[in-house]
C-alpha positions as CSV (number, residue, x, y, z in Angstrom):
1,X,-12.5,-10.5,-24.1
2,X,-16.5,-9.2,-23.7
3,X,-17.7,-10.1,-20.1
4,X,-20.1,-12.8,-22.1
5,X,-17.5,-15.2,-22.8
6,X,-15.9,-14.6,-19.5
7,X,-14.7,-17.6,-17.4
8,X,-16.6,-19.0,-15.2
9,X,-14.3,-18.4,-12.6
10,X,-14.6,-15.4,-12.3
11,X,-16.6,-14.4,-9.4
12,X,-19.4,-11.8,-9.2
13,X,-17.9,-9.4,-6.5
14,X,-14.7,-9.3,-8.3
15,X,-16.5,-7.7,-11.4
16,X,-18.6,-5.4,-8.6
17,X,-15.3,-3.8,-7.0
18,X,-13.5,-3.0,-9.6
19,X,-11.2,-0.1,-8.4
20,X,-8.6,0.8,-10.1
21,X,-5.0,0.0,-8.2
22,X,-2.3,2.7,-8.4
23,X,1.1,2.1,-9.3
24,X,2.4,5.6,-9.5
25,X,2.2,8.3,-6.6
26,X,-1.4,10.2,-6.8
27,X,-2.8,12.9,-5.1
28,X,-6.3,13.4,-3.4
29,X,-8.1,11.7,-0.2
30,X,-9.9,9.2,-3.0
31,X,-7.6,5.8,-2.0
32,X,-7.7,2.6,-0.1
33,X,-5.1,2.3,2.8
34,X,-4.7,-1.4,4.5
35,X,-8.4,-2.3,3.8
36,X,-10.8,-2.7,1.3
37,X,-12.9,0.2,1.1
38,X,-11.3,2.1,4.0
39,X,-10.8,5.1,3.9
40,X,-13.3,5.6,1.5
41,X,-14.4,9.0,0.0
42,X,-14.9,11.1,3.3
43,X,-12.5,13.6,3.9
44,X,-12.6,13.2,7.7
45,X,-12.0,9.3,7.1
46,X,-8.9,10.0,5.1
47,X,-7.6,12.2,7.8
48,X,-7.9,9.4,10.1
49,X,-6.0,7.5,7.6
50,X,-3.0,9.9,8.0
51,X,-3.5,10.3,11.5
52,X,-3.0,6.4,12.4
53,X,0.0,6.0,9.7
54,X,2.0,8.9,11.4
55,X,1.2,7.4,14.8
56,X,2.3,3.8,13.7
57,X,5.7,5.1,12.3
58,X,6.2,6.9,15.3
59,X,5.6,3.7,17.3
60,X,8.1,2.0,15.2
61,X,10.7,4.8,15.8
62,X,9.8,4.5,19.9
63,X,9.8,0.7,19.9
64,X,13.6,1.0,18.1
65,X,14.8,3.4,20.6
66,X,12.9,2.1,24.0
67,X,14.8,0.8,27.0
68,X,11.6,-1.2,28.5
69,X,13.4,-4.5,29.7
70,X,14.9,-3.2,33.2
71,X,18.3,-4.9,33.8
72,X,17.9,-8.7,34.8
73,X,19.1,-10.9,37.0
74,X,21.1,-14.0,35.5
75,X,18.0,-16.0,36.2
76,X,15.5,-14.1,33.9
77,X,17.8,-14.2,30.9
78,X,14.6,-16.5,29.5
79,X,11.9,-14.1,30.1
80,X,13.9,-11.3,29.2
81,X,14.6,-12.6,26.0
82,X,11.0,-13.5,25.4
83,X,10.0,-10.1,26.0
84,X,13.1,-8.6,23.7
85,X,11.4,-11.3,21.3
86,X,7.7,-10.2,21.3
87,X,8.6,-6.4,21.4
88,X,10.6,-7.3,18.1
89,X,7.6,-8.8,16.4
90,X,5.6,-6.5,17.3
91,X,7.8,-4.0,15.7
92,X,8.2,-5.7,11.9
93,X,4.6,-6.2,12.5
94,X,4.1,-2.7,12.4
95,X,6.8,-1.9,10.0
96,X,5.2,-4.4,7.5
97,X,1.9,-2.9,8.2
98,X,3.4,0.8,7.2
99,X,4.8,-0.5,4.1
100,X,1.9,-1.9,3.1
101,X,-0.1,1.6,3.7
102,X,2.9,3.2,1.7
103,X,2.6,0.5,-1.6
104,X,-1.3,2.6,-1.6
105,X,1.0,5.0,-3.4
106,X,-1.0,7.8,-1.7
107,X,1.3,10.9,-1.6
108,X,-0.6,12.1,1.6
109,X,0.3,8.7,2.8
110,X,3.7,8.5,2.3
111,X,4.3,12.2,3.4
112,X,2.8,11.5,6.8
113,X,4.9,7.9,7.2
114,X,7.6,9.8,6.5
115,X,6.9,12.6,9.0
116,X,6.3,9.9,11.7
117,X,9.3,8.4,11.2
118,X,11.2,11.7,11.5
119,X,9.4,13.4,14.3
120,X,10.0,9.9,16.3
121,X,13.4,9.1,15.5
122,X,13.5,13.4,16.7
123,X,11.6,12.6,20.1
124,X,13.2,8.8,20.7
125,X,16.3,8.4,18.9
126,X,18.2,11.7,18.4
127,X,20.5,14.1,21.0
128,X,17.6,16.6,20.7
129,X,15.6,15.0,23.8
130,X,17.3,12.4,24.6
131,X,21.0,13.9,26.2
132,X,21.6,9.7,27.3
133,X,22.2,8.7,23.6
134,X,25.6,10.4,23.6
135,X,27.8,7.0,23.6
136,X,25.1,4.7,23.6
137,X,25.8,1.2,22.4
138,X,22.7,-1.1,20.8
139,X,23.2,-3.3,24.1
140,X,21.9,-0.3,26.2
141,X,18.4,-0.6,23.4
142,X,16.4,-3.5,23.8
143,X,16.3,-4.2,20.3
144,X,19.4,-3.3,17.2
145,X,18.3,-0.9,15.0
146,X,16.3,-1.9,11.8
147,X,18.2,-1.7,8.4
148,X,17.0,-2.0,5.1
């Protein structure tokens, strides 16, 4: 089909931005991540790139393993369940987000979600730092841990 006997349709800044979308892993800063256009071409832009996906897995990694809702008296059962709520949310938020950022099928990308994930899980999760997890139960977490 010539772009002549296109149909009308088709707007103009779809035939402006066409970039070609990835469906295999690739190599190189050259990629889109999230938004359109961002990172762009710049090299320090991209680094940014991998710099907020490593701190968003880690995020995900500390809101799994985080004790922030102190124990409660019988009356704030309701608040504290609102809390345990929004902290959840935020959570597959940000876990949707980092998918998302992986499915640019960047390799830089998915390296640095990766190493996110493992250097919080390291920090928040395992016997390393944390010498409390030893016998810990998911009612001692404020939220169960995510499975796939």
């Amino acid at each position: 089909m010539d772009h002549d006997h296109m149909p009308s349709s088709t707007n103009d800044s779809t035939m402006q931005h066409n970039i070609m979308m990835h469906m295999t892993f690739f190599w190189g800063k050259n990629t889109e991540v999230l938004f359109s256009g961002w990172p762009g071409t710049r090299s320090g832009m991209y680094v940014f790139a991998l710099i907020i996906v490593f701190l968003l897995s880690m995020l995900i990694e500390w809101l799994s393993h985080s004790r922030i809702i102190k124990q409660s008296s019988s009356r704030s059962h309701v608040f504290a369940g609102l809390v345990q709520t929004f902290i959840h949310t935020i959570r597959v938020g940000l876990s949707y987000l980092v998918m998302l950022a992986v499915m640019s099928f960047n390799g830089g990308i998915f390296l640095m979600v990766i190493a996110g994930h493992l250097v919080g899980f390291l920090a928040f999760g395992s016997r390393v730092f944390n010498h409390d997890v030893v016998g810990q139960d998911e009612k001692q977490r404020d939220l169960p841990p995510m499975t796939c």
